[in-house]
N, C-alpha and C positions, 0 to 999 in steps of 0.2 A: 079217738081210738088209740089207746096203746100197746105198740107193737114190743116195745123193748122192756125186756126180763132182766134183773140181775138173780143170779146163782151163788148162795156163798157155802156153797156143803163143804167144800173141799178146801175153804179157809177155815171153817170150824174144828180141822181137827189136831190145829195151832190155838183157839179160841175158844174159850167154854162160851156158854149160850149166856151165861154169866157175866162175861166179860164182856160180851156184846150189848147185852141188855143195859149194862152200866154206863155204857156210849148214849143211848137213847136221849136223858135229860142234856146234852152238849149237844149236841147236834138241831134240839130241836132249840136252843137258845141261839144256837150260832144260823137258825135257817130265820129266828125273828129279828136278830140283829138285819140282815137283809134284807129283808119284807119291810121293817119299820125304820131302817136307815140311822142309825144311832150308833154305827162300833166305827171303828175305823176305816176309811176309805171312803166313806157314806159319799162323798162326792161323786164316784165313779159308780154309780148303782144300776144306770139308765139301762143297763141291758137287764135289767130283772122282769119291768115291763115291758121288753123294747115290743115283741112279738106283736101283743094288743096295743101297740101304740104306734105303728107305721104310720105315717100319714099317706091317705089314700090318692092324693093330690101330686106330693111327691113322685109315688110308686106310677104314677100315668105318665109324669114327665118324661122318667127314669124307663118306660120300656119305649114313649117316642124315639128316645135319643138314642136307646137299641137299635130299632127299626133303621134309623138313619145310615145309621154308620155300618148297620152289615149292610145296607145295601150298595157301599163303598168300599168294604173291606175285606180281605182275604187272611189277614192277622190282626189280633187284639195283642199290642203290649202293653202290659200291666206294669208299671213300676211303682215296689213298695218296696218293705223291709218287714218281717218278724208279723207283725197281725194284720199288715196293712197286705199282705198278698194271703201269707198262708192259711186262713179260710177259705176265700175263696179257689185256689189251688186246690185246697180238700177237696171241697165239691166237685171239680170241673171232674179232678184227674180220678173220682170216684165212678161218675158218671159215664164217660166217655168213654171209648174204647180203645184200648190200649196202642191199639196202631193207629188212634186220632192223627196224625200228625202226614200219614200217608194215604191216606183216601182223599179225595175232594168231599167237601160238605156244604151247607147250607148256610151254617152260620161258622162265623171265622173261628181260626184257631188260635185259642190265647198262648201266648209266650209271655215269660217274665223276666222283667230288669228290674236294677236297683237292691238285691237282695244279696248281691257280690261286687267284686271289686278286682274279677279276675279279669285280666284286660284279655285274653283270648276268649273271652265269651263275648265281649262286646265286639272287637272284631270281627267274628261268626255272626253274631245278633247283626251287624251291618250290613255285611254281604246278604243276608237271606232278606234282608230290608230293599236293597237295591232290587231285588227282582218281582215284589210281591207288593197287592196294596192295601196300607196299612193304616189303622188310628190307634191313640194311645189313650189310657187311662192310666194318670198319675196320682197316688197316693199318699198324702201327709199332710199330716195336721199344722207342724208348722212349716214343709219345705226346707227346711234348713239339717234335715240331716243326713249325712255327708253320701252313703251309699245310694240314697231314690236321688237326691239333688244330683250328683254328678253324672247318673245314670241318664235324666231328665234332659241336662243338659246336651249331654251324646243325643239324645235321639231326638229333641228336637230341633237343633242343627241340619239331623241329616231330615228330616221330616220338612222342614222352610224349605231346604235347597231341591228335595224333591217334587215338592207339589206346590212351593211358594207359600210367600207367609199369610194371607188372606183363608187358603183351602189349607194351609197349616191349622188355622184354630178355629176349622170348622172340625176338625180330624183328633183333637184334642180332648179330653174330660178332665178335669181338675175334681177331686174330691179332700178337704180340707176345712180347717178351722170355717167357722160363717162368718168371725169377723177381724181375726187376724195372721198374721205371719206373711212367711216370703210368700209363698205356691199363693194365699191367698191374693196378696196383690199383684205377686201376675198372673193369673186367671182372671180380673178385674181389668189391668192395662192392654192386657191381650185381646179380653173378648171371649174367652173359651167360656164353657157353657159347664157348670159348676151343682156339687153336691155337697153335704156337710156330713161331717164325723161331728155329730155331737160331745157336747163340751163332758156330759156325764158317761162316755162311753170308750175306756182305754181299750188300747189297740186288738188285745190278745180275745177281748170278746165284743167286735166290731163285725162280725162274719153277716150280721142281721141287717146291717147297716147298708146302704149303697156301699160303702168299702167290700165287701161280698157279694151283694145282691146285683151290682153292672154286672160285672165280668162274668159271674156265673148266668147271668140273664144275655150276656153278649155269646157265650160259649151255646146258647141255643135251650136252655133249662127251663124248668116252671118254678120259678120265686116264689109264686102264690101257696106251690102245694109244700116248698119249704117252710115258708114261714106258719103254714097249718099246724105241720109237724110240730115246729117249737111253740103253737099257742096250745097243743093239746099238751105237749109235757109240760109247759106252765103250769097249766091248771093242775097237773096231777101234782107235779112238786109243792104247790105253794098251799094245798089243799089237802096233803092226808100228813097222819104225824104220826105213823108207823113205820118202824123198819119195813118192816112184811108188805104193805103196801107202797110206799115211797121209795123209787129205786135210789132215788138223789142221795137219799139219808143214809141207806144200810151201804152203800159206795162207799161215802165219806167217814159212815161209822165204823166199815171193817179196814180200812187203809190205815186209821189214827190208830185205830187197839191194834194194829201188826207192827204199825211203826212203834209202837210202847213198849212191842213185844221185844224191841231190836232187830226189826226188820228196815234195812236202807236203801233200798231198791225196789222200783217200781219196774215191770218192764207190759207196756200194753202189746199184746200178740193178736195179729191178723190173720187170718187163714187165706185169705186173698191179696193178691197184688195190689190193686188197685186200691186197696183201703191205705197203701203205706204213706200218703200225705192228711190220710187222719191222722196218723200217728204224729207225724209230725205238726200239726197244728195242736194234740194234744202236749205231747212234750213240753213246746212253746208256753200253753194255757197253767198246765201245771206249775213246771220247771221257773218261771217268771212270776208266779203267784205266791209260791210255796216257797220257793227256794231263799230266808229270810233268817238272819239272827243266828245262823249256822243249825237251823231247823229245815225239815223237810226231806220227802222221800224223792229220791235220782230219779227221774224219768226216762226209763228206755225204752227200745221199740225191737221188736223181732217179728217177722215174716216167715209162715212156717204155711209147709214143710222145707221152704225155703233154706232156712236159716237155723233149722234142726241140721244142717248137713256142716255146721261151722259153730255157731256159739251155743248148739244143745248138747255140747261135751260139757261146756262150762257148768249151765242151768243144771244138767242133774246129777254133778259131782264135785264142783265148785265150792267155795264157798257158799254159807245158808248164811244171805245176808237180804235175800229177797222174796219177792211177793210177784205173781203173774195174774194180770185182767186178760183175760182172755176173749176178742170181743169174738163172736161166732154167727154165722147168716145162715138162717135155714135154706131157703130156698136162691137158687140160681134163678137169673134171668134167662139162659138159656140152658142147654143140655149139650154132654158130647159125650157118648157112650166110649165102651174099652171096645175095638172089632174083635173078632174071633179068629187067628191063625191057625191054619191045618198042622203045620211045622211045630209048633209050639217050642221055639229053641230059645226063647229067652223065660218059657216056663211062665207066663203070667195068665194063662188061657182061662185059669181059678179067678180071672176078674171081666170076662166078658158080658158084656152088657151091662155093667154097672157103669154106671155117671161118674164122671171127677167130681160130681158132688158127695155122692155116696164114701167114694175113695176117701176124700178130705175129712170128711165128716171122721171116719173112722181114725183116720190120723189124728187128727184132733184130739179125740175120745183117749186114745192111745196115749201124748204126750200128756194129758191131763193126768192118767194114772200113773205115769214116769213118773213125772214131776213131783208130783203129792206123795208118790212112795220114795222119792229124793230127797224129801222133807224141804218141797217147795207148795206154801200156801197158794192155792188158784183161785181167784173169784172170776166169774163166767157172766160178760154181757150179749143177752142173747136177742137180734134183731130178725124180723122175719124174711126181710131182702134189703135190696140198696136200690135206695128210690128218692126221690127229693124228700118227700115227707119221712121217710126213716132217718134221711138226715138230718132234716130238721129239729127232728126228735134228739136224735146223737149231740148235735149241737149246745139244745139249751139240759141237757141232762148234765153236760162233761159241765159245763158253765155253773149249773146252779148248785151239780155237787161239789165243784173248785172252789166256792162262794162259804157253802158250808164246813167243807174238810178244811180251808184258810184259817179261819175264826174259830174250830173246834183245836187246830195246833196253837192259836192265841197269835200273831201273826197279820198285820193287813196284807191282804189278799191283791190288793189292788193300787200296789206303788209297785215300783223295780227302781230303786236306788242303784245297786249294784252296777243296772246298764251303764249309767254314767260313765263309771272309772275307766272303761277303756278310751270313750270317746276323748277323756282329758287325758290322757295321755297320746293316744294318736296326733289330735292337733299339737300338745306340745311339740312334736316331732315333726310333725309338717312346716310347723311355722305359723299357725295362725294366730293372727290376730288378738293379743288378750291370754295368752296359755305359754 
């Protein structure tokens, strides 16, 4: 069943139907370059099938070791960097309720290390460690890079000294290489109890992977009805070769003909809060994919009506260098009417009984027609709520059409050279070894 709509009325009237149509033959070669594995990057492809290819053996192990550890723990730290958390992050902080952090619950509350380097975060992450009980899942493929490793180190220090080293690496999950690097051979010397990021599956779309699937399964989630989501948008992406039909394709078709257009900005807009570490996982997916050979659209994020009250001077009078996705949720999970005042002094009594959904929506609608009579293009992804399986949809769409719009700009999708150059230069400066 699929839930999610894309909209492109309101990019069309930057784009004749013309121009779009002429995307059609690129798009659908850049969607069999991916299916048949033959352009460049071909080696990291494993998440095209990943969805129908879990292994169900795995997936048992993977909710025991769940099981286990909530029923020992009050926090989940996660430590990654860059794909190795911010999926699963998406998820959590999509799901959960914004004031997770202060209710007591069921299943523990994840926190994340390894994604900074600010020492008063780790100092805070300590102190709230000392009074609470906790296991960790650590992130990387090889262990050796500099932010989850040092972060690793911090906490399991304080993790051996608080509960000893035996109940240390019961407390522990290693998720990494299957047959090399540092993290691999200590989780091996240690004993900790171990998942693999496959060899064909770079960071930025590992969300499907255990690298996603613990944490979001530790946070108290249903996996099964995520990973549905992304096996029904499989089928739909890898199976229709129509704009009209195929959301993956008319994404990736109308983003390349606006960037041709001299469009260099992307910016994805949320109408809810809790979507803003989508955004941020998209950024990452995009922004690292795309961003090659001094090609590729900026990936930004705004939160509105949030964020209409700050960067919406810019958006509809700014320079016209951009493009707006606008993703939109029909339905709320729950309801909160406007009451009705006798006094009427702040004058809003014209919205009583209508839902902040209602309100939103109308905003929404509103900034849509700003923006487009600003001569800002809008394309509109429309999902029906926020559920595991809508994510899981969101998921392998943003993926398959990143996959596609990569190969349609000419570009592999699936290196990031670029990350390097800070690292060699940071060690330069540290002093390590060899730099």
């Amino acid at each position: 069943m699929n839930t999610l709509k894309v909209n492109v009325e309101h990019a069309l009237n930057h784009l004749s139907e013309e121009e779009l149509k002429r995307m059609l033959p690129e798009v659908l070669a850049a969607k069999e370059h991916l299916l048949k594995g033959d352009a460049a990057g071909n080696d990291f492809l494993g998440w095209v099938n990943l969805p129908e290819e879990i292994d169900p053996k795995m997936l048992a192990r993977l909710k025991d070791d769940v099981a286990r550890l909530t029923g020992k723990s009050r926090l989940l730290v996660v430590i990654g960097i860059g794909g190795s958390y911010l999926g699963a992050r998406m998820v959590i902080e999509a799901l959960q309720s914004e004031f997770a952090s202060m209710v007591r619950r069921e299943n523990p509350y994840v926190v994340y290390a390894g994604h900074t380097l600010g020492e008063d975060y780790y100092s805070q992450l300590l102190a709230l460690l000392d009074h609470e009980d906790y296991s960790v899942c650590v992130i990387s493929k090889s262990g050796t890079t500099t932010e989850p490793a040092v972060a690793f180190r911090i906490v399991k220090a304080h993790l051996e000294k608080k509960y000893g080293k035996d109940e240390a690496a019961q407390r522990i999950i290693a998720i990494t290489d299957a047959r090399r690097g540092a993290l691999h051979d200590i989780a091996q010397q240690e004993g900790y109890p171990a998942y693999v990021i496959p060899d064909n599956v770079g960071g930025r779309y590992s969300v499907l992977t255990p690298v996603g699937l613990l944490p979001i399964a530790m946070a108290g989630y249903d996996i099964d009805r995520l990973l549905q989501g992304a096996r029904d948008m499989r089928a739909l992406c890898q199976s229709k070769d129509s704009l009209e039909d195929n959301p993956a394709l008319m994404y990736a078709a109308v983003r390349n003909a606006l960037y041709r257009r001299g469009i260099k900005v992307e910016m994805l807009v949320s109408c809810l809060p809790n979507l803003r570490y989508l955004a941020e996982w998209w950024k990452q997916l995009y922004g690292e994919s795309e961003g090659k050979e001094h090609k590729g659209l900026l990936p930004h994020s705004l939160s509105i009506t949030t964020d209409l009250h700050s960067m919406g001077q810019y958006v509809q009078d700014g320079e016209r260098l951009m493009m707006e996705t606008m993703l939109r949720v029909q339905r709320p999970n729950s309801t909160v009417p406007v009451p009705t005042d006798e006094r009427n002094l702040d004058g809003i009594n014209y919205l009583t009984g209508k839902s902040l959904t209602e309100i939103n929506a109308c905003a929404a609608e509103g900034t849509i027609q700003a923006h487009v009579d600003g001569g800002v293009p809008v394309v509109e992804i429309n999902v029906d709520s926020i559920n595991e399986y809508t994510l899981g949809q969101l998921i392998y769409f943003f993926e398959f059409a990143c996959g596609v719009s990569g190969y349609t700009l000419g570009i592999n999708p699936f290196d990031q050279p670029g990350v390097e150059a800070y690292k060699r230069n940071m060690f330069h400066l540290l002093g390590k070894p060899g730099f």
